[in-house]
C-alpha positions as CSV (number, residue, x, y, z in Angstrom):
1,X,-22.9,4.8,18.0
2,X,-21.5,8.2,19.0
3,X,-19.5,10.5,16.3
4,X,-16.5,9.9,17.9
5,X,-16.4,6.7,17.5
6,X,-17.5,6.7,14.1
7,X,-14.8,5.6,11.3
8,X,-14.0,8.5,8.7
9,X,-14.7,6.1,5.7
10,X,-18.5,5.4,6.8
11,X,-18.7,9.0,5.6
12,X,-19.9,7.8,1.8
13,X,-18.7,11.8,0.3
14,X,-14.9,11.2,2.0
15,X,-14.6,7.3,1.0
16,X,-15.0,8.2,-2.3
17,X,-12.1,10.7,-2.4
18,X,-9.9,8.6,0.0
19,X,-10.5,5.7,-2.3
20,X,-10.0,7.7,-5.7
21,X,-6.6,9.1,-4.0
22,X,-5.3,5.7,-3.8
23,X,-6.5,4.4,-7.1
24,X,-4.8,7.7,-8.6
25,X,-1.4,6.8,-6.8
26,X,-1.8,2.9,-7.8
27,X,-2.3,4.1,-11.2
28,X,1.4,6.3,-10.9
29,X,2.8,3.1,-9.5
30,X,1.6,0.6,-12.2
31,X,4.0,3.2,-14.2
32,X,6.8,2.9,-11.8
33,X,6.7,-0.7,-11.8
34,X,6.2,-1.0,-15.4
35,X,9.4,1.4,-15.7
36,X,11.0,-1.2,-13.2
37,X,10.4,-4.2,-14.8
38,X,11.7,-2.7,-18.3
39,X,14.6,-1.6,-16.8
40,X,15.9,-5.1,-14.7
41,X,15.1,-7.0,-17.8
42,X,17.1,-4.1,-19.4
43,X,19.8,-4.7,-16.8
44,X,19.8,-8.2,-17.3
45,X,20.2,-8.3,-21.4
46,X,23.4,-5.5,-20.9
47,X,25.0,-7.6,-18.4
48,X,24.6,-11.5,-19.6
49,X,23.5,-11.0,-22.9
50,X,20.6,-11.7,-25.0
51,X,17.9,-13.7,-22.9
52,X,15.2,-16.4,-23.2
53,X,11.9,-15.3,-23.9
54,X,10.9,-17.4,-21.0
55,X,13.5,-15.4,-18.3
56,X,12.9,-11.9,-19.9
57,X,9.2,-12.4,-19.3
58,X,10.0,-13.9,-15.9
59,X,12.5,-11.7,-15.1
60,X,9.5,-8.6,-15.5
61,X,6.4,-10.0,-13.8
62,X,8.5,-11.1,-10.7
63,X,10.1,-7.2,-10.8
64,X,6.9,-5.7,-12.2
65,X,4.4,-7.3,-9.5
66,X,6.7,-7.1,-6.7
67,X,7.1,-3.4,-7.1
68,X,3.7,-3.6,-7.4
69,X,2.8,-5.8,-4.1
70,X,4.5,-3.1,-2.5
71,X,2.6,0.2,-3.6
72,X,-0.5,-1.5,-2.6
73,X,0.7,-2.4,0.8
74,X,1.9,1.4,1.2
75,X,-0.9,2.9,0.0
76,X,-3.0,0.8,1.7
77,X,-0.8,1.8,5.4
78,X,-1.1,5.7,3.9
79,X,-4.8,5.0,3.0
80,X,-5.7,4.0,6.9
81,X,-3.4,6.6,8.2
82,X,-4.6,9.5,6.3
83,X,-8.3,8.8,7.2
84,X,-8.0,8.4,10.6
85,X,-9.1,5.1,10.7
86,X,-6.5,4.4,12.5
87,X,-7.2,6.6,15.3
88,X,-10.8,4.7,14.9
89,X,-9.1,1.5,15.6
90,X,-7.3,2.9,18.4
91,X,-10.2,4.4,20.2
92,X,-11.7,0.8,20.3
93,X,-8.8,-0.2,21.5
94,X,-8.5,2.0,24.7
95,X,-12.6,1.3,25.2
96,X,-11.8,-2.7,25.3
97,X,-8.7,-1.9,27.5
98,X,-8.5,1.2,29.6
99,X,-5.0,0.9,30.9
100,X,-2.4,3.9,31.4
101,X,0.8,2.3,30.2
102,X,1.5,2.0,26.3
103,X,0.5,-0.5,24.5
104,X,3.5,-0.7,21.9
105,X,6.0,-0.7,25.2
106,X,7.8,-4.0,25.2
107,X,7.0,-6.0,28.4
């Protein structure tokens, strides 16, 4: 395969810090949704009151791991971005189908 084809994350020295990059900013956001989930349950006991045990703990996984569901999703988007993997992809792309007009233009 020729180098320009290659995908920046075969490189086994680069994977490793484009991989420990996004564990370090999944292990920010665990924080943030931790800080999240305290707060809406927080929320929640200032506005209705004292609550079950069973919609307080509820009430913070669905908050917690939906803040959650959405940093990996992001740093997954930033992860393929920021590596050029992307531009990897794309290059395929054009290979499989040389055509001049863009390919994100609606028909």
């Amino acid at each position: 395969m020729p180098q320009h084809d290659r995908d920046p994350l075969d490189d086994p020295t680069y994977a490793r810090f484009a991989w420990a990059r996004f564990r370090r900013l999944l292990w920010w956001m665990t924080g943030v949704a931790a800080l999240a989930a305290v707060a809406a349950v927080a929320l929640l006991w200032w506005l209705v009151g004292p609550l079950a045990i069973h919609m307080a703990i509820a009430t913070a996984l669905g908050v917690g791991l939906s803040v959650l569901m959405a940093a990996v999703l992001m740093g997954l988007i930033f992860l393929s971005s920021g590596t050029g993997h992307d531009d990897a992809v794309d290059r395929f792309a054009q290979r499989d189908h040389p055509t001049d007009e863009d390919p994100d233009a609606l028909p």
